[in-house]
N, C-alpha and C positions, 0 to 999 in steps of 0.2 A: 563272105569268103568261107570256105570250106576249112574244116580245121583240121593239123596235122595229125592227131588224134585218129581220127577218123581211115587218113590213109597209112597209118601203122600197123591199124585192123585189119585192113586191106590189102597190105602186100604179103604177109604170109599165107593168104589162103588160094595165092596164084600156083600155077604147075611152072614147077621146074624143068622146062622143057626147051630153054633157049643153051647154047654155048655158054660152058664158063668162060671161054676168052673175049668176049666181047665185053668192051668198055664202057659204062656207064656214065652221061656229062650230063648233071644236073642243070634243069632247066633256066630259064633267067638270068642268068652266070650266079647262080648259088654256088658255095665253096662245097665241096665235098664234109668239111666237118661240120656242116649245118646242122645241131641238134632236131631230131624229130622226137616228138612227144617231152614230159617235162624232167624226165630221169637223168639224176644227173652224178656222174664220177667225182671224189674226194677231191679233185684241183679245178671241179666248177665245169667239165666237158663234159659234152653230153652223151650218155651212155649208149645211144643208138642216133647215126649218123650217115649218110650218105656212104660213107667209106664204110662203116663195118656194113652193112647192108651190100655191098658194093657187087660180093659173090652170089647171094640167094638172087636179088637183082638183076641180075645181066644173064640167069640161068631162070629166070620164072619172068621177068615181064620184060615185054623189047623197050627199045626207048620211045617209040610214037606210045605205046600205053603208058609212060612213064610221063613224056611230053603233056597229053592229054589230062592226069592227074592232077599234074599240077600247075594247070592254065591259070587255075584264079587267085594264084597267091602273085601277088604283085614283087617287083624288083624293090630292093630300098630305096635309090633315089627315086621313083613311082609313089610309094608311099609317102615317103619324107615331104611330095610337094604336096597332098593331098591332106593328109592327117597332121594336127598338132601333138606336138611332144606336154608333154608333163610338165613341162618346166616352160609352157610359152610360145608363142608365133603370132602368124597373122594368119588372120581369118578370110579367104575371099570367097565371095556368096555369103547367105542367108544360114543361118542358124536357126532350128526350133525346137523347141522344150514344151513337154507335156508332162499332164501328170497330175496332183492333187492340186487342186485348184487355191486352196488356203497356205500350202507350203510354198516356200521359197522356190522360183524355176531357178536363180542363177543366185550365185551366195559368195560374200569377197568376207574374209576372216580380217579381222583387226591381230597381230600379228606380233602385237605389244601389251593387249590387251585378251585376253582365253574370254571362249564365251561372248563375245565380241564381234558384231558383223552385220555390214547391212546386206538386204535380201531384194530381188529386184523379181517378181512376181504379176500375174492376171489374175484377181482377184473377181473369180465367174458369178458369186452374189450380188457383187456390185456391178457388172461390170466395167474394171476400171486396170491400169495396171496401174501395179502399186510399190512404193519403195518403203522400203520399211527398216530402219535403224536400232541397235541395242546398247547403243555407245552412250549412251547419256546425257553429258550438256551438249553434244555435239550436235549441229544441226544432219536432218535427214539428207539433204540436198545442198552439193554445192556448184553451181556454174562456173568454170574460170577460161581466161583466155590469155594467152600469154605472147597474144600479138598485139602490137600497141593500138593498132587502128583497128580493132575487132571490137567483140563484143560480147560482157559477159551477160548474156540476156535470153528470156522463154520469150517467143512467140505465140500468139495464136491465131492460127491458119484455120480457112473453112469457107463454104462453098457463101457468097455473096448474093441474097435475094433480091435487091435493087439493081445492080451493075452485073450480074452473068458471070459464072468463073469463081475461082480459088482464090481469097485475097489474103493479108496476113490484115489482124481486125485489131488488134493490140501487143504492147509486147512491155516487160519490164524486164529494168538491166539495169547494167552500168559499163559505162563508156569512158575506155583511160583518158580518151584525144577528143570530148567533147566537148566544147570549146561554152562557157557562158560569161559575155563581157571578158576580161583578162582571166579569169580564171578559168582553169582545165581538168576534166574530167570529173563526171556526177552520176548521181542515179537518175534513172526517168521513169515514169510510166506512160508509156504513148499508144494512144486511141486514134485508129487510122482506117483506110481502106488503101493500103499498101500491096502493089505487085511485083515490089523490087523490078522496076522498069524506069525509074526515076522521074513519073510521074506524080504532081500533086494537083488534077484537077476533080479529085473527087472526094464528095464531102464525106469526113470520117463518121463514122457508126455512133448512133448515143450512148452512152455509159450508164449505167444506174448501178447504182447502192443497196443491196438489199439485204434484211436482214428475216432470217425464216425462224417461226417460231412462236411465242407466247408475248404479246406486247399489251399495256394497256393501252384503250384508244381514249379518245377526249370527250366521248358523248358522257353524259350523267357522271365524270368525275368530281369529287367530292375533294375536300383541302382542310386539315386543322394542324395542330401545333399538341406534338404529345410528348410525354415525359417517359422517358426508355431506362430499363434497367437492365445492364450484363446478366442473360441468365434466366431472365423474366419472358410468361408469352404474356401479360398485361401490360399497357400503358395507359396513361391517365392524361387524360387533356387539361391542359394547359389552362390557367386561370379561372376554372370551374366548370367550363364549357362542354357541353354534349359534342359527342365526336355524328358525325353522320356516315352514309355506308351504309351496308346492308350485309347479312352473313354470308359468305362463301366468296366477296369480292375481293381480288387480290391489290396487296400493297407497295408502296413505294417511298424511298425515303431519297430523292432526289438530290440532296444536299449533302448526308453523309450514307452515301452507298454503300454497300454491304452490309449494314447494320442487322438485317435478316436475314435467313438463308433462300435461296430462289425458291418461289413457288408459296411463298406465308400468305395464307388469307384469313380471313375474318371470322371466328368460332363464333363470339358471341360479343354482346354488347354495345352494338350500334343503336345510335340514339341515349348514349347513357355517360356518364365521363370516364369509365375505367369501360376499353375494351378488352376480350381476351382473341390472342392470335394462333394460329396453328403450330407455330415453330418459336422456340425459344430467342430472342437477342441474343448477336454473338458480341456487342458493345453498348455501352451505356448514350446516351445522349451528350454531345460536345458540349453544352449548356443546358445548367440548370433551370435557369430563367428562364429562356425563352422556348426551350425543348427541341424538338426536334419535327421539321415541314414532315406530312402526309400527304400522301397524295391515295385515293379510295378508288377503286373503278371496276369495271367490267375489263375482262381480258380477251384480246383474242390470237388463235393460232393460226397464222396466215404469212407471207412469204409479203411482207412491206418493202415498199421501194421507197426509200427514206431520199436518196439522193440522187436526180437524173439531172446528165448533160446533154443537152439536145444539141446536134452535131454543128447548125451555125446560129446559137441563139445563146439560151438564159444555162443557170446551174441553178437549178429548183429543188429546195427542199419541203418537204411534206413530212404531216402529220404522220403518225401512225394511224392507221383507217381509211387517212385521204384518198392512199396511193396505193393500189395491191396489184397480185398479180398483172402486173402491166396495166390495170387501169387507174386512172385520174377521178375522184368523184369529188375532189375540192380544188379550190386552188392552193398552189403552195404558200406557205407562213415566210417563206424569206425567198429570193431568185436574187441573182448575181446577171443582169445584162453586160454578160461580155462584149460584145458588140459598141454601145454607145457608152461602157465602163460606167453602171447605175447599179443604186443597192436598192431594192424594193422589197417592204415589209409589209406584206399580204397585200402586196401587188404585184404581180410576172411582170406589169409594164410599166417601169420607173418612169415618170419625167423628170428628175430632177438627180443630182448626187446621190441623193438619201431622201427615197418616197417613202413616207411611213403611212398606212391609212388605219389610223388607230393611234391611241394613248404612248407618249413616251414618259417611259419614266427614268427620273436620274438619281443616284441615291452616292451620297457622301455623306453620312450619316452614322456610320459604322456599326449598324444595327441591323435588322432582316427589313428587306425595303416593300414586302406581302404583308399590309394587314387594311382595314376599312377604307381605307384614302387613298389606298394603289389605284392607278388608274383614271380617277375619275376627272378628268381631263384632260386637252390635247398634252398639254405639256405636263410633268409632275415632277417636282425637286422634292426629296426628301433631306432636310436637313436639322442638325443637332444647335438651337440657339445657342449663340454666345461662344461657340467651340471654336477655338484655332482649326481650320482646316475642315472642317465642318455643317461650318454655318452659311457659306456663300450660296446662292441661290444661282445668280447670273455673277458672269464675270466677263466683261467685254473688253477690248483694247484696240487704242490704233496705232498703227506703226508707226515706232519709233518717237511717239509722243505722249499722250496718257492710259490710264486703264478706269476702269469703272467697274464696280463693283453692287451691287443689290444681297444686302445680308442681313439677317435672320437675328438680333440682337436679342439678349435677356437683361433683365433686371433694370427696366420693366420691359418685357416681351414687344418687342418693334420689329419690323421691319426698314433697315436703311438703306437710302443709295448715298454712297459713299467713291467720292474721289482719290483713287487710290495714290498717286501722286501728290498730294497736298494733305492728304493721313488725314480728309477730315467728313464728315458727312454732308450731304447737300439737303437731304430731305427726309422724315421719317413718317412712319405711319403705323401709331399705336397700336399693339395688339392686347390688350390687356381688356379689351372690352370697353374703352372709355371713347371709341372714334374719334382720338385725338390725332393731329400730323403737325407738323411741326416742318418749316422751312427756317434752315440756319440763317441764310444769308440770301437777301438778292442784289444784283449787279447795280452800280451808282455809275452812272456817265455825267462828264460835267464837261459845257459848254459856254462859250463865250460872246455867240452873235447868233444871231437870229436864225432858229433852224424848225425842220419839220421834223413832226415825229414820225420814226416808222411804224407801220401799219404792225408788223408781227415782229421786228427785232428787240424794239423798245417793249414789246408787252410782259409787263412784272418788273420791269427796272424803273430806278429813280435819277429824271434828269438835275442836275442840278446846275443852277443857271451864276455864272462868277462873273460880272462884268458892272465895271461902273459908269457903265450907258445903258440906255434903256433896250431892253432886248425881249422880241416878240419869239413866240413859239407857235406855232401850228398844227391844229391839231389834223389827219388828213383827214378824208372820205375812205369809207370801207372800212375804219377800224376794225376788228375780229371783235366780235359781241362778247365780252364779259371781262374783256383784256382791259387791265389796269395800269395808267402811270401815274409814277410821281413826281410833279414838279416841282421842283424848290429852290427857292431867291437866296441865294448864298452873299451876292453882291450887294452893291448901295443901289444898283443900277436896277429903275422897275421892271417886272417881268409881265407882260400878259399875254393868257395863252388867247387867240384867237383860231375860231373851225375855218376849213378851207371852203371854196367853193363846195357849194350841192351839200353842205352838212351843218345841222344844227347842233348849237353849243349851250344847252339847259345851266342854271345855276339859280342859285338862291340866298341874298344878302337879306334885303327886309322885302323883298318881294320877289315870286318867279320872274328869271328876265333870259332873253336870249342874244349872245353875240359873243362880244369879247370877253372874257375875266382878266380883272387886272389882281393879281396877289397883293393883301395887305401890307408890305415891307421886307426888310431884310430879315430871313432865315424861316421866314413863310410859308405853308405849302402846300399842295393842291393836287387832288388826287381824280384823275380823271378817266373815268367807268364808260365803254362804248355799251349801250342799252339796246344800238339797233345798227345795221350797216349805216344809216346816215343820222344818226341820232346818239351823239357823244354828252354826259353830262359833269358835271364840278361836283364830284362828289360829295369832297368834305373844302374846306380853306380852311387856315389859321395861319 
C-alpha cells in the first residue's frame, strides 16, 4: 500500500483551481479527522486531517482525483479481516519467513523467565527445520492432546517403495484410552505401513538400531585384567602378566564404563606388564585384586546396525562389524523368533526354547566368571566350594515332591549329589586328587516268598530274604552287564538263588559249578555280578 506520507507531498503541489464550495467525502467512509502523516497536537489529534485540508482540497483536486488517491488504502473492517493485531488472531493461509538461515524464523519469549525462548527455524547447513530451546531443564519439545481418545504422538509419513503411495511407517506417543489388559493408557512405539484407512493387511517396515560412529569390532580383540589408578595414564596387569595390543589400538573397560575418556588408546607398552595410555583415568579400579576387565582392538568408523526387526520374522542382534550400512556379513549373536516365541544364540533359527550353538556358562561364584576354564565346555558352572549359596552346580526338583541337588563340597574338595529333602548326600566323588567316590547308602528290599529279580530296578540294591520256609529267587535273563545284587538270608528259611531259563548261573564252592546256589545259612550273603546278557555269576557267599 501506498503510504500517507507520500500523498501529503502530493496534495499541496496541485493548482487550486476547483470551487471552494464544493464538499469533500473521503473515500472508504474515512472520517474526516483521519490523521494524515505522523504530526500530531498536544491532546493526541492529528495535526493535518481531512477537515483542515478540507479548503485547499475541494479548491486544488476534485473528488475522482481524491477518489483515485486513495484506492489502495483499505477500509478497517477490510484490514481487520486480513491482517493480525499485535496482540493476536487467527491466521488463514500459509505463512512464510525468510532470512538468516542460522537465526530464529519464529521465536515465542518465556515471559517469566528474560532471555528465555524457544526458536522455531530451517536450518539451510543441514537441511532440517530445527527447534531450538534456552530454558534449561526444560525439554525442547512437547506433544499434548487434550482429547481423551487422541493422541499425543510424531508420526513418520513417506512415499512406500514396496506397496506405492504415502504411508505413515512409524509413530511414537502416548495414548490416554489405550486400553492394555485392565489397564489404560501407555506409551508405544509402533512400526507400521499405516494409511489411516483401517486396514492391516500389509506387513509393517523393518526397524533397525543403529549406532554411527567409532565402535570396536571383534576381529584380533585382545582381553586382560589391569590395575587403574584415578589420575594415572599407566596400568599394570594384573598378576604379573604381559598385557597384549598393539600401539594406537583403542580401549575398553566393559564392566566399569567411563573409567577413560572416549577416544584412549595405547601410547606404549604392549607386550610388557605396565602399559602407557593416551588419556589419564577419571577412576581407580572397583577392586584391588582382581583389577579391572580390558578389552584391546582395532576400531572402526562406520554406521553399525546393532539391532533389526525383520517385519514377519526374528529381532537379530549383531556384532559390531557383522552388520553395517545395511549389510549382513555374519550372522547374528542372539535372534528372538517371534513367530514360534524361541531364543537362539548364534542361531537366527531356534528349534527349541533356548538354542544355544556354543558354550553356556553359569557362574554363582561371586567372582568374575572370565578366566582359563570360561567356556570350555557345552555346559560351564562356576562355583565357590563349600559356600552357602555358592557352591551348587545343578539343582533339580519335582513338583511338589523332592529336590536334588549336585554341589561342589570343601574340606576335602568333593563333589556331592545330595537329597535336598532328607538333608543328606547320596553319592560323592573326591576331588582332591585321590579318585576316591563314595556311595552313602544303597536301597534294602526285603521279601518273603519266592520272587524274581528285576532286570534294572533291583540293580545296586540288596534283597533280603525273611521267611521261615524255604524260598527260591530268580535270577532273570538279560541282566544289564556289570549290575550288582545282594542277596541275603535274614530267615531260618533256606534261600537259593536259581538263573531263569536261557541263562547261566557261575559259582565257586570247592569247584566251578553251574545252576542253582543255595546260601550257607541264616544272615548269609551273596552278591550276584551279570558278566554277559546271559551269563550271571556268585560273586562272593558267606
Amino acid at each position: 500500500m501506498k503510504r500517507l506520507a507520500a500523498l501529503i507531498a502530493f496534495l499541496p503541489s496541485l493548482a487550486f483551481g476547483q470551487s471552494s464550495g464544493r464538499q469533500f467525502v473521503p473515500p472508504n467512509g474515512l472520517p474526516m479527522d483521519t490523521p494524515l502523516g505522523t504530526a500530531r497536537n498536544a491532546d493526541g489529534s492529528g495535526v493535518v486531517t481531512f477537515a483542515t485540508l478540507q479548503a485547499g482540497i475541494s479548491s486544488a483536486v476534485t473528488p475522482a482525483q481524491m477518489q483515485s488517491a486513495l484506492a489502495d488504502y483499505l477500509p478497517i473492517a477490510s484490514a481487520a479481516s486480513i491482517y493480525l493485531p499485535f496482540t493476536g488472531g487467527s491466521l488463514a493461509g500459509s505463512l512464510t519467513a525468510s532470512g538468516d538461515p542460522t537465526k530464529g524464523g519464529f521465536i515465542v519469549s518465556d515471559p517469566q523467565q528474560p532471555g528465555m525462548a524457544t526458536s522455531l527455524w530451517y536450518d539451510a547447513n543441514k537441511g532440517e527445520f530445527t527447534i531450538e530451546n534456552s530454558t534449561g531443564l526444560n525439554n525442547a519439545l512437547a506433544l499434548k492432546t487434550t482429547n481423551a481418545n487422541g493422541f499425543a504422538a510424531l508420526a513418520f509419513d513417506g512415499p512406500d517403495m514396496a506397496y506405492g503411495g504415502n504411508f505413515e511407517h512409524g509413530a511414537v506417543g502416548w495414548g490416554p484410552k489405550l486400553q492394555y489388559g485392565p489397564d489404560v493408557g501407555y506409551d508405544y512405539f509402533e512400526i507400521s505401513r499405516f494409511t489411516y484407512d483401517g486396514m492391516f493387511n500389509r506387513q509393517p517396515v523393518p526397524f533397525i538400531w543403529q549406532t554411527t560412529g567409532t565402535e570396536l569390532v571383534p576381529y584380533g580383540l585382545n582381553t586382560a585384567y589391569g590395575l587403574v589408578t584415578k589420575g594415572s595414564t599407566s596400568i599394570t596387569c594384573m598378576g604379573g602378566c604381559n598385557f597384549p595390543g598393539a600401539a594406537g589400538q583403542i580401549l575398553d573397560t566393559p564392566a566399569e564404563y567411563g573409567l577413560f575418556p572416549a577416544g584412549t588408546t595405547i601410547v606404549s607398552g604392549a607386550g610388557t606388564q605396565t602399559m602407557t595410555l593416551s588419556n589419564a583415568a577419571l577412576a581407580s579400579s572397583a577392586s584391588t585384586s582382581t583389577g579391572t576387565y580390558f578389552r584391546f582392538g582395532n576400531a572402526e568408523g562406520s554406521q553399525h546396525d546393532f539391532l533389526v526387526y525383520t517385519p514377519m520374522g526374528n529381532a537379530d542382534y549383531y556384532r559390531f562389524g557383522d552388520a553395517k550400512w545395511g549389510n549382513f556379513t555374519n550372522a547374528p549373536f542372539f535372534s528372538i523368533d517371534r513367530v514360534n516365541g524361541r531364543l537362539g544364540v548364534l542361531n537366527p533359527l531356534p528349534g527349541a526354547p533356548l538354542d544355544v550353538s556354543g558354550a553356556i556358562l553359569s557362574n554363582v561364584s561371586g567372582v568374575t566368571s572370565l578366566n582359563a576354564y570360561s567356556g570350555t565346555g557345552a555346559l560351564n558352572a562356576q562355583v565357590s566350594p563349600g559356600v552357602a549359596g555358592q557352591k551348587n552346580i545343578l539343582h533339580a526338583y519335582a513338583v511338589g515332591t523332592n529336590q536334588f541337588n549336585l554341589n561342589w563340597e570343601a574340606s576335602p574338595q568333593r563333589i556331592a549329589m545330595q537329597d535336598v529333602n532328607a538333608g543328606a548326600n547320596i553319592f560323592e566323588f573326591r576331588m582332591d586328587g585321590s579318585w576316591q567316590s563314595q556311595q552313602y547308602a544303597h536301597p534294602v528290599t526285603t521279601v518273603t516268598a519266592n520272587t524274581t529279580l528285576s532286570n534294572t530296578a533291583q540293580c545296586g540294591q540288596t534283597v533280603a530274604v525273611n521267611s521261615s520256609s524255604a524260598v527260591t529267587v530268580t535270577v532273570a535273563n538279560y541282566t544289564l552287564v556289570g549290575c550288582r545284587i545282594t542277596v541275603t538270608q535274614l530267615g531260618t528259611g533256606a534261600v537259593t538263588i536259581a538263573p531263569a531259563s536261557g541263562l547261566t548261573l557261575g559259582s565257586y564252592g570247592t569247584q566251578a559249578q553251574a545252576g542253582p546256589y543255595t546260601l550257607p545259612g541264616q544272615y548269609a550273603s551273596a552278591v550276584i555280578e551279570a558278566k554277559a546278557p546271559t551269563l550271571a555269576t556268585v560273586e562272593r557267599g558267606q
